[in-house]
Every structure is written in structure tokens, then in C-alpha cells.
N, C-alpha and C positions, 0 to 999 in steps of 0.2 A: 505614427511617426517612429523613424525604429534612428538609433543613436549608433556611431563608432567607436570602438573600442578595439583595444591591443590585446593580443593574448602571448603571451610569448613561453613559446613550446618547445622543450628540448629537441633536438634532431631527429631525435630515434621517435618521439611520438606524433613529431609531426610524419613523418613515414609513413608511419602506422596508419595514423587519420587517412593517410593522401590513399594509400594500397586498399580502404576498407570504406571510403567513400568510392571511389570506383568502383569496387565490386556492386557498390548498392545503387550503383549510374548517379549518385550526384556530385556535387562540386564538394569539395573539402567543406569548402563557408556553411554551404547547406546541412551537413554532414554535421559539424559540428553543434550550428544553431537547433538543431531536431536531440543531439545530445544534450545540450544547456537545459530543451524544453523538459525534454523528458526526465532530467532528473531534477530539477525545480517541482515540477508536480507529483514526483517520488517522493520528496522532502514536505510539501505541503500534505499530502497524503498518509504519512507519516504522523506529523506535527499534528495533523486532528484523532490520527490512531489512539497516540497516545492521550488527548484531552480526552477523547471518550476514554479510556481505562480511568483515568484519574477520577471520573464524574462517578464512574460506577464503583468505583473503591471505595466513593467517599459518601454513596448511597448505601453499599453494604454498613460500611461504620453505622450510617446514621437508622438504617431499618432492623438492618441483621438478615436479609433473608437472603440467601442463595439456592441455585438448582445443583443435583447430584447431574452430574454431566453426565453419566451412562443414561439416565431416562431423559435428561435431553436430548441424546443423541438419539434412541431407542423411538422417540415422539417423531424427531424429524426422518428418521428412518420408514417409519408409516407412514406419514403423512407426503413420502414423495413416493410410496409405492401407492398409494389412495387404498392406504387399510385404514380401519379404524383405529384411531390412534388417540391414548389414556394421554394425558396434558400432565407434564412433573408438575408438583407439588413443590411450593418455597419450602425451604428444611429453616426455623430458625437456627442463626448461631449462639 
């Protein structure tokens, strides 16, 4: 079911919208709704980024352990060339 709504757009960007949905072959309407979508799931994308940082922040507190991010980097760096690759070790803090 999709609902109507009003958007009201200064002149100069409804322009904008109109000269840049063209270029992309579709209708302004389309043009926009494909912008709403895309950044609605920018923002949902986003909004879990952030819950995972918060969950592992509040896993460091509660463990203490972290990895030195040069041998993480150094692990995943072998392991996409398929060397053998040494696995970091948690540092406590």
C-alpha cells in the first residue's frame, strides 16, 4: 500500500531534482522516492553501526580484552593472501 504526501521544495532544488532525475531516465517522483529509500537505509545502517560499537565498548569494560590492530591487520593481510597466518592474541587492559 504506498500513501501520499506533500513535499515542498524550494525552486532551485526542485530544478535540481527535475535536471538530475533526467539525466538518470526517470520521473522526478521516482527519482526522489529511490532518494527517501536510500537514505532511510543509510540511517538504519548507521543506527546498528553505532549499537554494535556501544555493545563492544561495553564488552571491553566488562572483559578488558582488546586486539593491537597492526596484527589484526597483519592476520587478515595473510589470510586474504592464503599464507599462513599467526591469529592476534587479546592484550588485557
Amino acid at each position: 500500500m504506498t500513501t501520499s504526501t506533500t513535499l515542498k521544495l524550494p525552486d532551485d532544488l526542485k530544478a535540481r531534482i527535475a535536471s538530475a532525475a533526467k539525466q538518470a531516465g526517470k520521473t522526478s517522483h521516482a527519482f526522489m522516492v529511490e532518494a527517501l529509500q536510500m537514505q532511510t537505509e543509510l540511517a538504519e545502517r548507521r543506527r546498528e553501526f553505532v549499537q554494535s560499537a556501544l555493545l563492544a565498548e561495553q564488552e571491553v569494560a566488562q572483559y578488558g580484552l582488546v586486539y593491537d590492530a597492526d596484527e589484526v591487520f597483519s592476520y587478515l593481510r595473510d589470510r586474504l593472501a592464503v599464507r599462513p597466518a599467526q591469529r592476534p592474541k587479546p592484550i588485557k587492559l
